[in-house]
C-alpha positions in Angstrom: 0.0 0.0 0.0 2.8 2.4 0.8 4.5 1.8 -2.5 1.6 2.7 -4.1 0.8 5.8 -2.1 4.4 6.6 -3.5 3.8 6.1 -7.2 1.0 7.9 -6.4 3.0 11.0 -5.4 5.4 10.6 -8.3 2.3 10.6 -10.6 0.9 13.8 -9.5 3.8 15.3 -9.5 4.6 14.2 -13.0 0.8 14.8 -14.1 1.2 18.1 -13.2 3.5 18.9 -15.6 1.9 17.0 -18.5 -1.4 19.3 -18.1 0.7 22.3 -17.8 1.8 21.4 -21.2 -1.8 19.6 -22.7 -3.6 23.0 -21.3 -1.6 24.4 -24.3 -2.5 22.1 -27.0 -6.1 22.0 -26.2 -6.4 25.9 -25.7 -5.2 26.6 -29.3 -7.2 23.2 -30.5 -10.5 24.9 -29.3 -9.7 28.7 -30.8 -8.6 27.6 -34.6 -8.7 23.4 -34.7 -4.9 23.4 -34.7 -2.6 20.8 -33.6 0.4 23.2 -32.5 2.9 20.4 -32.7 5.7 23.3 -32.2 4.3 23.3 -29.1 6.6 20.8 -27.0 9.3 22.8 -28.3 8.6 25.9 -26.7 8.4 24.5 -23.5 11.8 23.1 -23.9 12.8 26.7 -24.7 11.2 27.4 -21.1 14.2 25.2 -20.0 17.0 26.3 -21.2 15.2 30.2 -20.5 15.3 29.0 -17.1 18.3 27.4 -17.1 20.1 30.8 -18.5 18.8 32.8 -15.6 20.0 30.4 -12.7 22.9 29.4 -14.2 24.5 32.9 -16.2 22.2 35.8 -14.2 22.5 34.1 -11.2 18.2 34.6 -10.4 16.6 32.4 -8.3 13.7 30.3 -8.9 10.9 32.5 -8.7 12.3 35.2 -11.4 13.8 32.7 -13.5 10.0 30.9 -13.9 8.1 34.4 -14.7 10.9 35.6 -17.0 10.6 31.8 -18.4 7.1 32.7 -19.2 7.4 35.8 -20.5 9.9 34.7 -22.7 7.9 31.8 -24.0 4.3 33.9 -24.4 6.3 36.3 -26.8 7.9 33.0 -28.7 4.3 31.3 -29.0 2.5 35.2 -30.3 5.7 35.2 -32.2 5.1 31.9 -33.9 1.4 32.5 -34.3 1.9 35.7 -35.8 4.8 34.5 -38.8 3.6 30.4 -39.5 -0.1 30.4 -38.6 -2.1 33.3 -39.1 -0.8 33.6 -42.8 -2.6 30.3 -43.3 -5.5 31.0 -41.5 -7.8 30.0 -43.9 -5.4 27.4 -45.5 -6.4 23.6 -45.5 -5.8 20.9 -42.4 -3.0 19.8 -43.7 -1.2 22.6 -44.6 -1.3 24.0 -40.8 -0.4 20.5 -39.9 2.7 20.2 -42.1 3.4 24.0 -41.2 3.5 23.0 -37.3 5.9 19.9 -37.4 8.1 22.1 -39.7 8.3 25.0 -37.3 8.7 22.4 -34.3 11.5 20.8 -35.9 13.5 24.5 -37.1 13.1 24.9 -33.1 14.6 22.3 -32.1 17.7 22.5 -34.4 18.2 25.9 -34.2 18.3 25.6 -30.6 20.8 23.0 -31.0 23.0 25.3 -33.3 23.0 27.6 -30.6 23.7 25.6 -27.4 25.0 22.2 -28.8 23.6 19.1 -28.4 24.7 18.3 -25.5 22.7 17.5 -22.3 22.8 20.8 -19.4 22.2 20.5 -15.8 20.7 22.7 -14.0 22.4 24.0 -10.6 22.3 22.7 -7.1 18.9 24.1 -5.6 19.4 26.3 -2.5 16.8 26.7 0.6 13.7 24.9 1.1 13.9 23.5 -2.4 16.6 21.2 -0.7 14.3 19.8 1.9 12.6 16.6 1.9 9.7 15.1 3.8 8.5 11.9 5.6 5.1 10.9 6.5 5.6 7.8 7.9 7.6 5.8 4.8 6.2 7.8 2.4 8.3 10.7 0.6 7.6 14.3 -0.3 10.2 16.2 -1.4 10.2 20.1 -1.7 10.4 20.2 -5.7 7.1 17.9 -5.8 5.3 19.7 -3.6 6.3 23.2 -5.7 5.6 21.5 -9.0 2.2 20.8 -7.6 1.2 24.1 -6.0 2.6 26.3 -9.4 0.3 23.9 -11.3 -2.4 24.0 -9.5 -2.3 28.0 -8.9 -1.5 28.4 -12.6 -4.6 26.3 -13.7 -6.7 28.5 -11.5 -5.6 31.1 -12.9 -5.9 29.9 -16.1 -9.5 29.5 -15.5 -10.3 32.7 -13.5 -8.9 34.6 -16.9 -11.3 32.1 -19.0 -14.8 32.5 -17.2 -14.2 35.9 -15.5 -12.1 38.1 -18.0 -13.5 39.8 -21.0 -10.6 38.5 -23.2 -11.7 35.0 -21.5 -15.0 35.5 -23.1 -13.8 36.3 -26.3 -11.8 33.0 -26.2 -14.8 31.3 -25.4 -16.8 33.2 -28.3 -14.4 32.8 -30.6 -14.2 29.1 -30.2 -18.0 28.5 -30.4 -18.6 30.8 -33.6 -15.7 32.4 -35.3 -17.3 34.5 -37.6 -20.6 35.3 -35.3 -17.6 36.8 -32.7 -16.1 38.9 -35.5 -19.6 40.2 -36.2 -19.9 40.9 -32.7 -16.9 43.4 -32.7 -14.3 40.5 -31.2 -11.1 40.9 -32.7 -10.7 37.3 -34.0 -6.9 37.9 -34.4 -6.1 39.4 -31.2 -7.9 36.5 -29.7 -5.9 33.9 -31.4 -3.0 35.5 -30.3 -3.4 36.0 -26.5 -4.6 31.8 -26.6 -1.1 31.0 -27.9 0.6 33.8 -25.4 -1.5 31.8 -22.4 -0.2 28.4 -23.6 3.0 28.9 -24.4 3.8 31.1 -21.2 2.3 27.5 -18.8 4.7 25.6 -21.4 7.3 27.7 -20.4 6.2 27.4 -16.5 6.3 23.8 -17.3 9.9 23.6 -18.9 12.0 25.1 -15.9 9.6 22.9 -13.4 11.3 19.6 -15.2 14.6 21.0 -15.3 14.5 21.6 -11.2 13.0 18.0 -11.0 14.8 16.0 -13.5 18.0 17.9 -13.3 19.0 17.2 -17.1 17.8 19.0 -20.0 18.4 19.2 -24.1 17.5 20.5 -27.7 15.3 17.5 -28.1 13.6 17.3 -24.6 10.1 18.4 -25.8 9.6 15.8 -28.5 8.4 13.1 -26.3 6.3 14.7 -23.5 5.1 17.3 -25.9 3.4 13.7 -27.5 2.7 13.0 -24.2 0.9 16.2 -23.5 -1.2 15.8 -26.5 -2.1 12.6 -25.3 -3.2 13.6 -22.4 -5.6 16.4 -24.1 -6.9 13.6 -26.5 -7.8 11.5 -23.5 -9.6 14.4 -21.8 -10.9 15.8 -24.7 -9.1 18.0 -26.8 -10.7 21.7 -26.8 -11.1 21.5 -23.2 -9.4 23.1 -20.1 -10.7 20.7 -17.2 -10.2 17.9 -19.9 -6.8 18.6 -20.1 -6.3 18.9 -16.1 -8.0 15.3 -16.0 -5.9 13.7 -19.1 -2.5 15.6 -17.7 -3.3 13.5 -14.6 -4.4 10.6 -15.3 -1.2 10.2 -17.9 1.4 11.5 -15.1 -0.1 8.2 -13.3 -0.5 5.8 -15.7 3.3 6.3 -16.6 4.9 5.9 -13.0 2.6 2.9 -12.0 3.8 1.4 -15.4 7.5 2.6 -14.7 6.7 0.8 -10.6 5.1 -2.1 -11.4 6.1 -3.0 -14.4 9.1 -1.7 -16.3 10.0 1.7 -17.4 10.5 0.8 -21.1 6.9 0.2 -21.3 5.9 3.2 -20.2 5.6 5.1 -23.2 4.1 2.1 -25.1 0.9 1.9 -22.7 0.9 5.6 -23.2 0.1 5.3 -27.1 -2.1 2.4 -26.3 -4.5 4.6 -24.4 -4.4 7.1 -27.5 -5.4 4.2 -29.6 -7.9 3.2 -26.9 -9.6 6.6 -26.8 -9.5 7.1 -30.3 -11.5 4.1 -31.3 -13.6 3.9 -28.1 -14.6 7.9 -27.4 -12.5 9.9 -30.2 -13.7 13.3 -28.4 -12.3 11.9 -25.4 -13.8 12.0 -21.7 -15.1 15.4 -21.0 -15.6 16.2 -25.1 -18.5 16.3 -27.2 -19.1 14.5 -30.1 -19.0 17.2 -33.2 -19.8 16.8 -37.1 -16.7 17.5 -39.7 -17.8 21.0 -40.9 -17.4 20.4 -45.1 
């Protein structure tokens, strides 16, 4: 029981980082129907951001995650702005081919520029040193950050969504483009603040893993940036609590996998479930079922 308890905690803690990440991909899914592939990518960015500011700046945590953010909300408007919007009205697979093509002139660009080769961040100072027992089950100061960012962030995130006026331009926007740009809603300004929000909880997500996992590289968004998207499919893809929900339940699946079974099945039994969902409930949990628009 207490080895589960402690997968349980890894999970979380993991989770929380794959819906930092999914929250992305569904947000800018449910504006314009786009799978922002580029999107793992700029959380990666968020890393090595991060990692600049500890490391050459000498910040601390705190200002290295909002600069991280900041940085990556003007890379995501910045990405939206030159490879999207010019084929807004372009077909599927055009955006599609556009997206992989952007996330891969990120990830070797980023690789001219800093080398290939893996960076780790520095030794943590303060309470981010400090672990915790209860009982034989063990908390340590970086999961229980990871988990209170997250969970502040998504609150956040939501506040801004049901409360804001921008938040109800989102949701406008995503029900009835061209009703919301008869309505006054600046369609394009719209578009553009959903890919600042994503990409700036990428970037939140991105220094998180490199305090956590302590490693980072060029090519570190590829898989949980699949992951993520996973996770969005799973909840539903277009939706913000769906994407909490799939984050979640992916961070789990993975570290039960990793406990009980082996570790190189993990990412196996995570493409299984996106087969699984896809056949079973293709809008995934929370989603609704919605006709192809010809």
């Amino acid at each position: 029981m207490e080895r589960f308890l402690q997968q349980l905690i890894n999970g979380i803690s993991l989770g929380s980082i794959y819906a930092l990440i999914a929250l992305g991909y569904t947000m800018v899914y449910g504006i314009i129907n786009l799978i922002n592939f580029a999107h793992g990518d700029v959380y990666m960015i968020g890393a090595y951001v991060g990692y600049f500011c500890m490391t050459t700046l000498k910040l601390g945590f705190f200002p290295s995650l909002l600069i991280s953010m900041l940085v990556c909300a003007v890379l995501g408007v910045t990405i939206e702005k030159i490879a999207y919007k010019p084929l807004r009205d372009a077909t599927r697979i055009a955006v599609l081919i556009t997206a992989i093509g952007v996330s891969l002139f990120i990830e070797y660009a980023t690789m001219f520029f800093v080398k290939p080769d893996s960076r780790s961040y520095p030794p943590l100072t303060g309470f981010l040193t400090k672990d915790y027992y209860i009982g034989n089950l063990f908390f340590s100061a970086k999961q229980i950050l990871i988990i209170c960012i997250t969970v502040v962030l998504m609150a956040l995130l939501q506040f801004i969504v049901k409360k804001t006026r921008i938040g109800k331009a989102m949701r406008a926007v995503s029900l009835d483009r061209d009703a919301a740009q008869l309505m006054g809603i600046s369609v394009d300004r719209t578009i553009s603040f959903t890919f600042l929000i994503g990409s700036a909880l990428a970037g939140a997500a991105g220094i998180l893993v490199g305090i956590y996992y302590n490693s980072i590289n060029p090519l570190m968004g590829v898989m949980p940036g699949l992951k993520a998207f996973v996770a969005a499919v799973f909840g539903g893809i277009g939706t913000i609590p769906g994407a909490m929900i799939g984050g979640y339940f992916i961070g789990l699946v993975e570290v039960m996998v990793s406990g009980y079974l082996d570790s190189m099945y993990r990412d196996a039994v995570v493409f299984a479930i996106l087969i699984i969902i896809l056949i079973v409930k293709p809008s995934g949990l929370l989603g609704k079922e919605m006709r192809e628009k010809v």
